[in-house]
MILUM-953280 format. One record per residue (C-alpha): residue number from 0; residue in three letters; x, y, z. Coordinates in Angstrom, 1 decimal, m for minus. Example, Ala and Ser with C-alpha at 12.3 -4.5 7.8 and 13.67 -1.06 7.14 Angstrom:
# residues 2
{0,"ALA",{12.3,m4.5,7.8}}
{1,"SER",{13.7,m1.1,7.1}}
# end
This chain:
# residues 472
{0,"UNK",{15.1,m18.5,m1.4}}
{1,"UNK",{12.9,m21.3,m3.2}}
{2,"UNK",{11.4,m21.8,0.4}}
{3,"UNK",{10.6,m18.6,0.8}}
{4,"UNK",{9.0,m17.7,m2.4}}
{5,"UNK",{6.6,m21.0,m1.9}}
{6,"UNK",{5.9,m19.8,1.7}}
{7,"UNK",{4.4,m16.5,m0.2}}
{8,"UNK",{2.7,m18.1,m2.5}}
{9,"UNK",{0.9,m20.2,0.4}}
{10,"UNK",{0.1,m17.5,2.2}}
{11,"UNK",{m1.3,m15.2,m1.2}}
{12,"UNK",{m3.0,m19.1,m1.7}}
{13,"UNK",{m4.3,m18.7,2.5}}
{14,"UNK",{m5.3,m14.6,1.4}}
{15,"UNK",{m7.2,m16.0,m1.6}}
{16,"UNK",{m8.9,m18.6,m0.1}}
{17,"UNK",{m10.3,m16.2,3.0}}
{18,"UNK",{m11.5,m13.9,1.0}}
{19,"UNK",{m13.4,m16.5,m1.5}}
{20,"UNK",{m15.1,m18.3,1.7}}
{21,"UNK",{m16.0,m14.8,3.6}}
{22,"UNK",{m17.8,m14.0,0.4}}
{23,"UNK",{m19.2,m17.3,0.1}}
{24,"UNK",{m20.3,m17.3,3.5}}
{25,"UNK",{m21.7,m14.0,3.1}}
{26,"UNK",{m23.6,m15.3,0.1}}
{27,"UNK",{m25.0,m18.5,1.9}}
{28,"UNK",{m26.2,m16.4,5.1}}
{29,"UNK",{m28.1,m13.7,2.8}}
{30,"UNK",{m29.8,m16.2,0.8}}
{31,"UNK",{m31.0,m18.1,3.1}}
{32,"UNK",{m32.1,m15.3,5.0}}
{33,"UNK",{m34.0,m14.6,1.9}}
{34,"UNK",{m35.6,m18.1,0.6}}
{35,"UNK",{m36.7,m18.3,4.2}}
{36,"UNK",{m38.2,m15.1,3.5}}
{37,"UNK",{m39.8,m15.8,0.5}}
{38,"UNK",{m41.0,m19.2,1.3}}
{39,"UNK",{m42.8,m17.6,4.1}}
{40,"UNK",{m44.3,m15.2,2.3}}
{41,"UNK",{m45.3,m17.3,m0.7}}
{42,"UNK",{m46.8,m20.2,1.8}}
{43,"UNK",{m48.6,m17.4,3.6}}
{44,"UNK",{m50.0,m16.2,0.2}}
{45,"UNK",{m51.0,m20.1,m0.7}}
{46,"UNK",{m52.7,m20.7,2.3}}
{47,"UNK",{m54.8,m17.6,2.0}}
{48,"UNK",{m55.5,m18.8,m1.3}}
{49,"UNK",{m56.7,m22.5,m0.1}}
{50,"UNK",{m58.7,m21.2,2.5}}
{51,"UNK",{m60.3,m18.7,0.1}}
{52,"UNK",{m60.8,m21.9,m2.4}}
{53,"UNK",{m61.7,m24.1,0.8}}
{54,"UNK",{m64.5,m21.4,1.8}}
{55,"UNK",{m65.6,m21.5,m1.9}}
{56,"UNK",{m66.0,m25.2,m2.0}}
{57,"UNK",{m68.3,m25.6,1.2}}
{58,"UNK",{m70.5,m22.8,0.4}}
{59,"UNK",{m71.3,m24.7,m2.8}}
{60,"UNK",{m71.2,m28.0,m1.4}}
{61,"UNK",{m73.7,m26.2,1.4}}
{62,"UNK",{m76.0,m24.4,m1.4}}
{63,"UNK",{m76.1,m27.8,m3.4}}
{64,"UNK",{m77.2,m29.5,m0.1}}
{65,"UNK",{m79.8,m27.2,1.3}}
{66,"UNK",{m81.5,m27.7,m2.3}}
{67,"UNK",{m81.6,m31.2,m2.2}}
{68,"UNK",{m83.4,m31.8,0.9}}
{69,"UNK",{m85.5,m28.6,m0.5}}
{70,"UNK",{m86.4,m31.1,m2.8}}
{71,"UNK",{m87.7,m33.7,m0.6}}
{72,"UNK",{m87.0,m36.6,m2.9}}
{73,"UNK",{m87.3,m39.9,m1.5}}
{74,"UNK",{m83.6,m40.0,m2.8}}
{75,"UNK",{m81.9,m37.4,m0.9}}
{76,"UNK",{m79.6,m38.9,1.0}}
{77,"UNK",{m78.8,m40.6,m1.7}}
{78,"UNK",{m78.5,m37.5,m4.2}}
{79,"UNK",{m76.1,m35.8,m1.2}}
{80,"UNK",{m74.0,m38.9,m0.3}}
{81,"UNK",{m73.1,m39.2,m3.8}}
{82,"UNK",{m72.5,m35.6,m3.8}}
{83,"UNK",{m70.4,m35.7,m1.0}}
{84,"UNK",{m68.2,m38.3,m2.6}}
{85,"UNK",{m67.6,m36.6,m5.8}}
{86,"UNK",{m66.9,m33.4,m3.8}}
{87,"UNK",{m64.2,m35.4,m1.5}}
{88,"UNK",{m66.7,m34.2,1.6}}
{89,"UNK",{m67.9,m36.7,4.2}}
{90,"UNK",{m71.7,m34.8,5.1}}
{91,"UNK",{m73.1,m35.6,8.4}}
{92,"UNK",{m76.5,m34.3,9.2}}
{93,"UNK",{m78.2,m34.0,12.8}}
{94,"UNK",{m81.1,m33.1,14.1}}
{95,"UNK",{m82.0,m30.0,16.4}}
{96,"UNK",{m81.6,m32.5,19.4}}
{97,"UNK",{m78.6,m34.0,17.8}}
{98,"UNK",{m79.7,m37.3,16.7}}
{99,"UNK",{m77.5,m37.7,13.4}}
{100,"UNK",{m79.9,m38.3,10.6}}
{101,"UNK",{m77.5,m38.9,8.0}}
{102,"UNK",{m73.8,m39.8,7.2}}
{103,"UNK",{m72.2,m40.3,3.8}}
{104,"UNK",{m70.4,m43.0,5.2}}
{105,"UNK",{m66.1,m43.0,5.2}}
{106,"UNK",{m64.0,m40.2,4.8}}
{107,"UNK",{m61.5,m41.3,2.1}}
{108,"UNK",{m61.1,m45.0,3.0}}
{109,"UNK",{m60.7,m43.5,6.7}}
{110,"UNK",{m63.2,m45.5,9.3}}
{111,"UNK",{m65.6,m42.7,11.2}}
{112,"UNK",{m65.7,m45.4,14.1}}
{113,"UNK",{m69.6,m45.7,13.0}}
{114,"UNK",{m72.9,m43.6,12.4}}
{115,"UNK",{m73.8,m43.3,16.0}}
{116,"UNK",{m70.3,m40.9,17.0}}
{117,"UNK",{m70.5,m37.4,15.3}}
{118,"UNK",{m67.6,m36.0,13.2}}
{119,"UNK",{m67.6,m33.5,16.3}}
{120,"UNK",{m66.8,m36.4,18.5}}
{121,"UNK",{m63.9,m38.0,16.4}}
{122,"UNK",{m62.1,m34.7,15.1}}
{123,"UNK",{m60.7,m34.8,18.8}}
{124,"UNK",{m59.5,m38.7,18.4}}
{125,"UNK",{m55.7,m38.5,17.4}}
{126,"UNK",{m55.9,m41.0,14.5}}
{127,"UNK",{m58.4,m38.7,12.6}}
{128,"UNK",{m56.1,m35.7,13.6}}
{129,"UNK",{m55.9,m34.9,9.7}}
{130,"UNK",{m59.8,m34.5,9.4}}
{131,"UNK",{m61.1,m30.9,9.6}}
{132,"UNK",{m64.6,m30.6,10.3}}
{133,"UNK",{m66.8,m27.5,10.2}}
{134,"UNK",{m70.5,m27.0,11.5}}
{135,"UNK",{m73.4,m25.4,9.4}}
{136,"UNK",{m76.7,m24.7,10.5}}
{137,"UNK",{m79.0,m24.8,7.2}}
{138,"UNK",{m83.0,m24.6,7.2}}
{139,"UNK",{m85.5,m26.7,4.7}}
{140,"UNK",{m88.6,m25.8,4.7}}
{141,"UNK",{m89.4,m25.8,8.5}}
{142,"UNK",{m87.0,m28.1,9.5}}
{143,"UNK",{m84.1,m27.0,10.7}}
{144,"UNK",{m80.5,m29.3,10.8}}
{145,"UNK",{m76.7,m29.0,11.5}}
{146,"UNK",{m75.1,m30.1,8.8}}
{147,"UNK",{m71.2,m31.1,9.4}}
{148,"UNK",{m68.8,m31.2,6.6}}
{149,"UNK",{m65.7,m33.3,7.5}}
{150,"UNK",{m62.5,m33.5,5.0}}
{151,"UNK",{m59.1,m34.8,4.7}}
{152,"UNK",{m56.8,m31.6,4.7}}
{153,"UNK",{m54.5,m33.4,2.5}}
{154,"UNK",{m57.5,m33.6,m0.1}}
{155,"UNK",{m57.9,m30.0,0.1}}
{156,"UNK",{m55.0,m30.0,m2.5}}
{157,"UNK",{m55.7,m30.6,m6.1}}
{158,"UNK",{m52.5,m31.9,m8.6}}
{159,"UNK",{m52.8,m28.7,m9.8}}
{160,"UNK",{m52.0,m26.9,m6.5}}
{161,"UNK",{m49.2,m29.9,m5.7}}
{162,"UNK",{m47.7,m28.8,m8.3}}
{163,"UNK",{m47.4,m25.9,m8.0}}
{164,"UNK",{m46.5,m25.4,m4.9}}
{165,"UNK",{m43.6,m27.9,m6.0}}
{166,"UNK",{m42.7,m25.9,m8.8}}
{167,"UNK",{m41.9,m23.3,m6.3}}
{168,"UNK",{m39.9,m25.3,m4.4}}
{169,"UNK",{m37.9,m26.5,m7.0}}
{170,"UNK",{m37.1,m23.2,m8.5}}
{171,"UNK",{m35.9,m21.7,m5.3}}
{172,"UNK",{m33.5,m24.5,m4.9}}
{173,"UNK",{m32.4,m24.2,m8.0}}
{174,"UNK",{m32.0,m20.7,m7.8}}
{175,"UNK",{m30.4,m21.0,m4.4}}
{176,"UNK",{m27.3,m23.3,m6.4}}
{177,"UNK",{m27.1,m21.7,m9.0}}
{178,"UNK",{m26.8,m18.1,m6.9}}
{179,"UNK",{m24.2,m19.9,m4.9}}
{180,"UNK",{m22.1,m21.0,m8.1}}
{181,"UNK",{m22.5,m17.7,m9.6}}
{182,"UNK",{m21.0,m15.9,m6.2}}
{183,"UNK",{m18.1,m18.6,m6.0}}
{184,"UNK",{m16.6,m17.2,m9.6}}
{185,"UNK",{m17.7,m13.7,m9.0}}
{186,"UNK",{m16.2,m14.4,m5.6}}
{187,"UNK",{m12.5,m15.7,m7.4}}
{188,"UNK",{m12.8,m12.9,m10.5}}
{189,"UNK",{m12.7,m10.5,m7.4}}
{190,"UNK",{m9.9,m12.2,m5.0}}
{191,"UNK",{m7.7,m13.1,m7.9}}
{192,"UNK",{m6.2,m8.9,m8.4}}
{193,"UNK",{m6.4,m8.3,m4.6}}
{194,"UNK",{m4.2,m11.5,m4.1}}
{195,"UNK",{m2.3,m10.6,m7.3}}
{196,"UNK",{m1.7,m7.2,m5.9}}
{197,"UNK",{m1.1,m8.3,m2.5}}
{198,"UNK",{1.9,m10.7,m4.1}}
{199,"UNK",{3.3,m7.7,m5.7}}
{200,"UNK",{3.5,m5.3,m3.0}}
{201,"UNK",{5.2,m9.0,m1.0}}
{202,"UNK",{7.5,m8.5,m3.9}}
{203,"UNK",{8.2,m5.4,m3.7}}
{204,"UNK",{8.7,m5.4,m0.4}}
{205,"UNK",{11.2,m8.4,m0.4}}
{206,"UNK",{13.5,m6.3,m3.7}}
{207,"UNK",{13.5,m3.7,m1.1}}
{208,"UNK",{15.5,m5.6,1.6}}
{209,"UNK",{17.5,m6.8,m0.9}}
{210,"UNK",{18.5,m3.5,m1.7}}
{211,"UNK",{16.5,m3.4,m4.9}}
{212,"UNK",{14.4,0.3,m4.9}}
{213,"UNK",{14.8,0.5,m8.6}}
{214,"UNK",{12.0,m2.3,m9.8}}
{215,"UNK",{8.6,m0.6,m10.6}}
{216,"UNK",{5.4,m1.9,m8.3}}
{217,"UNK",{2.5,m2.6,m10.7}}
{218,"UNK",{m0.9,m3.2,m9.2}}
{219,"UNK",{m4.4,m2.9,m10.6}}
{220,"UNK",{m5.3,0.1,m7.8}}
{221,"UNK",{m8.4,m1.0,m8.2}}
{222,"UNK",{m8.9,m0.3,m4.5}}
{223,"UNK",{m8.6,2.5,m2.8}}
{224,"UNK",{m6.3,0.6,0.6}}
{225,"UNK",{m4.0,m1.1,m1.8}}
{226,"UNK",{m3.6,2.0,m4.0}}
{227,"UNK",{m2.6,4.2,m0.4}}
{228,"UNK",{m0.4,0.9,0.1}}
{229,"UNK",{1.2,1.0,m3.2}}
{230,"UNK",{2.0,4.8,m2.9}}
{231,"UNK",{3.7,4.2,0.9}}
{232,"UNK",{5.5,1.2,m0.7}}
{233,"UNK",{6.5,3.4,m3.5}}
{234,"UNK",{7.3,6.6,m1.0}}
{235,"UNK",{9.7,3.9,0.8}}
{236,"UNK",{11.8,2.8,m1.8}}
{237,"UNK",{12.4,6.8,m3.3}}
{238,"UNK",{13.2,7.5,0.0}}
{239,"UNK",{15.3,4.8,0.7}}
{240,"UNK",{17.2,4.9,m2.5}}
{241,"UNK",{17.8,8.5,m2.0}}
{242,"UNK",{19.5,7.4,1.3}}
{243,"UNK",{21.6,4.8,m0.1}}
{244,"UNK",{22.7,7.3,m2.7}}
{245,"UNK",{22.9,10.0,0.1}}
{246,"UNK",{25.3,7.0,1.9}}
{247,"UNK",{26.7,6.3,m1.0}}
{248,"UNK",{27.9,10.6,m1.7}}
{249,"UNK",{28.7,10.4,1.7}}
{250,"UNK",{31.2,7.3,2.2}}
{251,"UNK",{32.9,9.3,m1.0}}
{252,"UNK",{32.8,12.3,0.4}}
{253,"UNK",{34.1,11.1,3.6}}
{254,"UNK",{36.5,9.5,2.2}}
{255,"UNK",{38.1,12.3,m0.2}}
{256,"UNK",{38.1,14.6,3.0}}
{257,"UNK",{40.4,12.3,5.0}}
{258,"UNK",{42.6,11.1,2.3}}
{259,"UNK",{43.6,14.8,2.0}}
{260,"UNK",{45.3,15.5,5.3}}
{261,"UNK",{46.4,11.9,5.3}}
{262,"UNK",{48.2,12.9,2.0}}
{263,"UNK",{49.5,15.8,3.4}}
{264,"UNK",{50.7,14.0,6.6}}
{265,"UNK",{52.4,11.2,4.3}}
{266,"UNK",{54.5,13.7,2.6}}
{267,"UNK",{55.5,15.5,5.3}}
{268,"UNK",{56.3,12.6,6.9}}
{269,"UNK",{58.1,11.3,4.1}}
{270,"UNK",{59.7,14.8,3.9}}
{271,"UNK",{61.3,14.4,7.2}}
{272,"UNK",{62.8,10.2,6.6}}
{273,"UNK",{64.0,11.8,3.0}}
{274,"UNK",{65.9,14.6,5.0}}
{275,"UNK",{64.2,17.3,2.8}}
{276,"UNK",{63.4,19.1,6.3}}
{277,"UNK",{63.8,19.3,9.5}}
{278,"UNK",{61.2,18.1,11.9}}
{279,"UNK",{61.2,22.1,13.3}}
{280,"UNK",{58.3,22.8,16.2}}
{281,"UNK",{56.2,24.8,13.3}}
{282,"UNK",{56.0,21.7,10.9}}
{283,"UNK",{54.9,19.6,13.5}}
{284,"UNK",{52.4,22.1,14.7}}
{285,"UNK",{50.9,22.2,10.9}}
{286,"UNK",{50.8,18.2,11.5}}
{287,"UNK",{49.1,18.5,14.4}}
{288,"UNK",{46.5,21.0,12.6}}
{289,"UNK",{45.7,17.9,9.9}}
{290,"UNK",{45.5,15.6,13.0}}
{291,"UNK",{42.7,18.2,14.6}}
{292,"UNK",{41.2,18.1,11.4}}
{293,"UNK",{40.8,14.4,10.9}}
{294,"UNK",{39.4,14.1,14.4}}
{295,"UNK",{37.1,16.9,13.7}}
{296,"UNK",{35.8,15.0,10.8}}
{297,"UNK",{35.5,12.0,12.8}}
{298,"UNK",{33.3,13.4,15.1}}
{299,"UNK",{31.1,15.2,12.9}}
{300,"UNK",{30.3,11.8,10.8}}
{301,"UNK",{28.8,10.8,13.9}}
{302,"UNK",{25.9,13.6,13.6}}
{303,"UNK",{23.0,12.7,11.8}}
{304,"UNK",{23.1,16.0,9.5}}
{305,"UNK",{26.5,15.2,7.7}}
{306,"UNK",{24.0,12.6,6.0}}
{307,"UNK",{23.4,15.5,4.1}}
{308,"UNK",{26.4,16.5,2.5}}
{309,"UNK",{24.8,19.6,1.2}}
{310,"UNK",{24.6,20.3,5.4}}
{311,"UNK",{27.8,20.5,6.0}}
{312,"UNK",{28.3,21.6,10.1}}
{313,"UNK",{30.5,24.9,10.6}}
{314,"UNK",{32.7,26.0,13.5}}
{315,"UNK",{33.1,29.4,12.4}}
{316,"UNK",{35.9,31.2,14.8}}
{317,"UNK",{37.8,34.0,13.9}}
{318,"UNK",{41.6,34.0,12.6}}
{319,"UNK",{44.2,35.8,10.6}}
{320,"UNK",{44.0,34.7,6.4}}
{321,"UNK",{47.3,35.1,5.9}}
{322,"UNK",{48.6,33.1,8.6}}
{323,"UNK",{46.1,30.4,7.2}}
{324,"UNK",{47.5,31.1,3.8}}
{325,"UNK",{51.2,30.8,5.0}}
{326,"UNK",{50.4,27.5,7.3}}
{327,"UNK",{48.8,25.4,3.9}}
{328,"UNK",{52.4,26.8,1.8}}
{329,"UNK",{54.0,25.2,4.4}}
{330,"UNK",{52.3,22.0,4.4}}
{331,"UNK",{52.2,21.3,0.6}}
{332,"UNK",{56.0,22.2,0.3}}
{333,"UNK",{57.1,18.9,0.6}}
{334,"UNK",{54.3,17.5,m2.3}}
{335,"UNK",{54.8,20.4,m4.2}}
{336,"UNK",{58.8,20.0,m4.1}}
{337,"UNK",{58.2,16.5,m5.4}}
{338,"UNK",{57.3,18.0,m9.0}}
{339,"UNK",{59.4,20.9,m8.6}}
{340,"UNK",{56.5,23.4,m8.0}}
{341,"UNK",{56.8,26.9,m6.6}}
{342,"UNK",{53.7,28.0,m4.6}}
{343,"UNK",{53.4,31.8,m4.1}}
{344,"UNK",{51.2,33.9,m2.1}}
{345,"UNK",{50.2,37.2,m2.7}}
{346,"UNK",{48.1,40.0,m3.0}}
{347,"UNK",{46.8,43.0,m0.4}}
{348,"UNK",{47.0,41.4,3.1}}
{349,"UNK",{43.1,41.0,4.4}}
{350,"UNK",{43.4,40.2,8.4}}
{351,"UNK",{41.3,38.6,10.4}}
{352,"UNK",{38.1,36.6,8.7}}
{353,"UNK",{35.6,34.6,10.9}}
{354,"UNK",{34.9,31.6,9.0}}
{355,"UNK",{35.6,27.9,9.4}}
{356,"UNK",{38.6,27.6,9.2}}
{357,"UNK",{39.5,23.6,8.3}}
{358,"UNK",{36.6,24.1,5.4}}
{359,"UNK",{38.3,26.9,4.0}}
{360,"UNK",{41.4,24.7,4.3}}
{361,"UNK",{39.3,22.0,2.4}}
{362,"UNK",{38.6,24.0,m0.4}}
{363,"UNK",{41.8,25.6,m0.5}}
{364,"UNK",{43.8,21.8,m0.5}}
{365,"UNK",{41.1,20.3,m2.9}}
{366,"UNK",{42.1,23.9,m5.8}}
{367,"UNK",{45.9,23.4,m4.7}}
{368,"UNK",{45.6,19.4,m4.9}}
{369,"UNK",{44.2,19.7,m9.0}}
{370,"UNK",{46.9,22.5,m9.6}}
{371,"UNK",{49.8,20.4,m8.3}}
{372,"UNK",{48.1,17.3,m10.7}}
{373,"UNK",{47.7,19.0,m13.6}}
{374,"UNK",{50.3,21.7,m13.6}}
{375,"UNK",{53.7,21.3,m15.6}}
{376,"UNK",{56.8,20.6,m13.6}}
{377,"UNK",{58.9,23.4,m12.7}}
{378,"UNK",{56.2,25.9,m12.8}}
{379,"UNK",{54.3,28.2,m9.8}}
{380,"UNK",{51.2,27.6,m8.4}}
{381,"UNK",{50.0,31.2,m7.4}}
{382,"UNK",{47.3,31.8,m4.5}}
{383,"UNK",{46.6,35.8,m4.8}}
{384,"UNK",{44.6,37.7,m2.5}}
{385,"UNK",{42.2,40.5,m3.2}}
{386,"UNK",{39.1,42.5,m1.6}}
{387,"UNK",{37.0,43.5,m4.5}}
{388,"UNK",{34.2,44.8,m1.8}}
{389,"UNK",{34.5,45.9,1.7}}
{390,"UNK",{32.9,43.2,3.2}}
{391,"UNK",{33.9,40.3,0.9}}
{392,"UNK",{37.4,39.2,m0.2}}
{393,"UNK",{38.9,36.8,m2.8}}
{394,"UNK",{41.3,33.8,m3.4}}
{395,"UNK",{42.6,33.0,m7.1}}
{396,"UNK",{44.1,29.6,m7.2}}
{397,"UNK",{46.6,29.8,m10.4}}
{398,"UNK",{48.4,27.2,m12.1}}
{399,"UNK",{50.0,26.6,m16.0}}
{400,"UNK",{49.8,23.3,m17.3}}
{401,"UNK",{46.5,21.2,m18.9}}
{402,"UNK",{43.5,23.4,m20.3}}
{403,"UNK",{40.3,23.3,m19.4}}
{404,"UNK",{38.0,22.6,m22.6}}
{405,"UNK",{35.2,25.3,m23.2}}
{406,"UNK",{33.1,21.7,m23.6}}
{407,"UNK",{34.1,20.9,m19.6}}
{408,"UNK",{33.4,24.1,m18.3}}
{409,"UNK",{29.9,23.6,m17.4}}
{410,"UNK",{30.5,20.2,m15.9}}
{411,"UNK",{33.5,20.7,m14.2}}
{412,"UNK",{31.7,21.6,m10.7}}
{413,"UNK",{29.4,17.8,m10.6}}
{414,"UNK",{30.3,14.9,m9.1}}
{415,"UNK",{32.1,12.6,m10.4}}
{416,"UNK",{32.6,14.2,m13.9}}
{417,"UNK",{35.9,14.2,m15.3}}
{418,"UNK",{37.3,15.6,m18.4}}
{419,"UNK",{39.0,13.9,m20.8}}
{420,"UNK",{43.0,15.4,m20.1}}
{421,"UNK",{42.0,15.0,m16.4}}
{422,"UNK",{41.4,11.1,m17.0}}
{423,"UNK",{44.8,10.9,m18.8}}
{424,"UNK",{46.7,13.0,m16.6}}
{425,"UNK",{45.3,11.2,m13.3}}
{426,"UNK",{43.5,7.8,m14.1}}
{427,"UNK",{42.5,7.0,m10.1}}
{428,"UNK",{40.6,10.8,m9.5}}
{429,"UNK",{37.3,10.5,m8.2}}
{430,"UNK",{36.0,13.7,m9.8}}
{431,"UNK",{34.8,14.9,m6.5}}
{432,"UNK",{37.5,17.3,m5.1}}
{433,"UNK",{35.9,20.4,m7.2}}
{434,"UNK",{32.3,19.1,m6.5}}
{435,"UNK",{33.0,19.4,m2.5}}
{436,"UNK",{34.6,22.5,m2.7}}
{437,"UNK",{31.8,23.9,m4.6}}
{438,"UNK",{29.5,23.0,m2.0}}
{439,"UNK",{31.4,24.1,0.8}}
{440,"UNK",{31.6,27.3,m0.5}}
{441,"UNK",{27.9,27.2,m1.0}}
{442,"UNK",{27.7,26.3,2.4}}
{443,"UNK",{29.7,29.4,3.6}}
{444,"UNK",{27.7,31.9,1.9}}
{445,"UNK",{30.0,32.1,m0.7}}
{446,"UNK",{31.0,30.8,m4.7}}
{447,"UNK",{33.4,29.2,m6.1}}
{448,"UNK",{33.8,30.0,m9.8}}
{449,"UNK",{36.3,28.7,m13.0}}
{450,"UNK",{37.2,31.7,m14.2}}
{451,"UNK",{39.4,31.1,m17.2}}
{452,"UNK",{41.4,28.1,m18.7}}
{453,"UNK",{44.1,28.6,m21.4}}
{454,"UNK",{47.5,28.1,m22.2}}
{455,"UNK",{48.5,31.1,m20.1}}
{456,"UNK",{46.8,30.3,m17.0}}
{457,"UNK",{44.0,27.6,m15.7}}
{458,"UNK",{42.2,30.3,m13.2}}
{459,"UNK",{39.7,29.6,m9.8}}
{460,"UNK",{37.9,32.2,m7.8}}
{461,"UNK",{36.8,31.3,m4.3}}
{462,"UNK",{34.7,34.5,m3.2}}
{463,"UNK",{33.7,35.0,0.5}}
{464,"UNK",{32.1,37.3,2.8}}
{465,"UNK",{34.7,38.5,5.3}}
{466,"UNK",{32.6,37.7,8.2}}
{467,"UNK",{30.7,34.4,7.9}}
{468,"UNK",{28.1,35.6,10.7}}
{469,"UNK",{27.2,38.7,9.5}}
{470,"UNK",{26.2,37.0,6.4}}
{471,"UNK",{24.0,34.7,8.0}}
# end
């Protein structure tokens, strides 16, 4: 069992675990997708910004130099090479025929392979792959020249811009982690009541094969699957404690049925050894009846409606009531002798009923069983017949001995309930004899009623129709 429970615990740990990574996973994939996003975009923005700044910073540079050589001071080149320098540009300035008239010298500590090749010329060369060059045609007085303006593109950048741009970077990294940390709790805080749950239901689940269903499921039904998953888990143990108590009703019920006709074989039986009777053809014949009867029962336990024992199967056949009547005197005699009882039938004679016939029997040996218990000795037990309508007749079981208290009247029909004189006078009852009967009669369109208890009399009334089909 110890095994078990930690090979649960592993897997709720394996459940756990999945559903932290898949959510960590799906975390890691959508922000990435977005700080790719957004570090496209924000470069894209920057370098539209540069080049806007860039574009700036060589129309200036291009105004300031068209106004020096406006000037014509003997110092020109001068006045624009020291320009260029504080500007970060390297100017080179050619004739119309291309004859360079003017350099400001290196780029940056970078060699321009000397005055005679043109910026044009080494922007191509894959050491000076970093320069960018542009070409300007600008007019002074009548002279006109193309003016190139060569730059490191690294230079481009002040620390300003640097840092910024590695501000940025910074702060999505650090937003990237800390988003990350943020989804691996979130993440857990959300896991931890599914696997909680989830070990529950495992629970649950593992009561219910021990034959548990009484234990109580508590989840958080904070989602909607495990909530449908607690109410089927739920749904399964009602229904399967309803059939264990279903089983349980039946196995007594089963039970109580057979060890009546085994009784009344037993004393019979014993009848004949004691030399009370004689084994005569009609004695055995009513043994034979109980012996129909048990294999009856034994077959109907085999269909799956006697589960039910409110759906009790009926063989309804016709026969004669007061042969019925005369056959069960016959068979009690011998268990009836044994506490000197009398048994007498009477009443107006009724005929033929259609009916089953071993359930009335049932009912009938389960009245006559509690009369022979709880009568006094040397008394009668009196079964007396009646038709109170046309179509429905009536059998009073009647016996003197214990009372039935007015307090036990209403519980006398449920299972298992036993009065307080019945417990002394019989210790091993079951309480279930009057319970069956009660159902049976149910059963057969009919009631079974306690009509009076006293001193006098203890009186039952089993009320049928005449013809169990017609009533159905």
């Amino acid at each position: 069992m110890e095994s078990a429970t930690i090979l649960e615990r592993s897997d709720h740990m394996k459940l756990k675990n999945k559903l932290v990574l898949g959510s960590m996973g799906l975390v890691i994939v959508t922000l990435t997708l977005v700080l790719i996003i957004f570090i496209i975009m924000i470069n894209s923005q920057f370098n539209g910004y540069l080049d806007q700044i860039k574009e700036n910073h060589r129309s200036r540079v291009i105004e300031e130099i068209t106004q020096i050589l406006q000037e014509e001071s003997e110092n020109s080149f001068e006045d624009i090479s020291l320009y260029a320098a504080m500007n970060g540009f390297h100017v080179e300035l050619l004739s119309k025929e291309g004859d360079i008239l003017f350099t400001s010298g290196s780029l940056n500590g970078h060699g321009m392979m000397g005055r005679e090749v043109s910026l044009l010329q080494i922007q191509n060369m894959p050491m000076y792959a970093d320069v960018e060059v542009t070409s300007h045609l600008i007019t002074s007085g009548q002279e006109e020249y193309l003016l190139n303006l060569g730059f490191m593109a690294d230079d481009s950048l002040s620390s300003e811009a640097r840092q910024f741009v590695k501000t940025i970077y910074i702060t999505a990294g650090i937003t990237f982690l800390l988003a990350l940390i943020l989804a691996y709790f979130v993440s857990i805080k959300l896991a931890k009541p599914i696997s909680a749950d989830m070990r529950a239901i495992e629970d649950k689940a593992g009561q219910i094969t021990q034959g548990d269903y009484t234990g109580r499921l508590e989840t958080s039904e904070s989602i909607e699957e495990i909530k449908s998953l607690h109410l089927s888990i739920e749904d399964m143990a009602t229904t399967l404690h309803e059939q264990e108590s279903l089983r349980k009703d039946l196995l007594e019920t089963v039970s109580h049925e057979v060890k009546t006709p085994l009784t009344v074989l037993r004393s019979q039986v014993e009848s004949f050894l004691d030399g009370v009777y004689e084994p005569d053809q009609l004695r055995l014949e009513k043994c034979l009846d109980e012996i129909q009867r048990l294999e009856l029962l034994m077959e109907r336990m085999e269909d799956a409606q006697i589960l039910d024992k409110h759906k009790y199967l009926l063989d309804n056949t016709e026969f004669s009531l007061e042969e019925e009547l005369e056959a069960i005197g016959i068979i009690l005699a011998p268990q009836l002798t044994k506490k000197n009882l009398e048994i007498q039938i009477k009443g107006q004679a009724i005929g033929n009923i259609i009916h089953d016939r071993f359930k009335l029997r049932q009912i009938l040996y389960n009245l006559l069983s509690n009369a022979y218990k709880f009568s006094d000795p040397g008394t009668a037990v009196t079964i007396e017949k009646s038709q109170p309508k046309d179509h429905v007749f009536q059998i009073r079981v009647i016996n003197r001995g214990i009372v039935i208290g007015e307090e036990d009247m209403d519980k006398i029909f449920e299972s298992h309930y036993r009065s307080q004189a019945a417990l002394q006078a019989d210790p091993y009852g079951k309480g279930l004899g009057l319970n069956i009967s009660k159902n049976l009669a149910d059963r057969m369109k009919g009631q079974l009623d306690l009509v009076s208890s006293d001193e006098e009399a203890t009186v039952f009334a089993l009320e049928l129709p005449i013809s169990a089909i017609e009533k159905e």
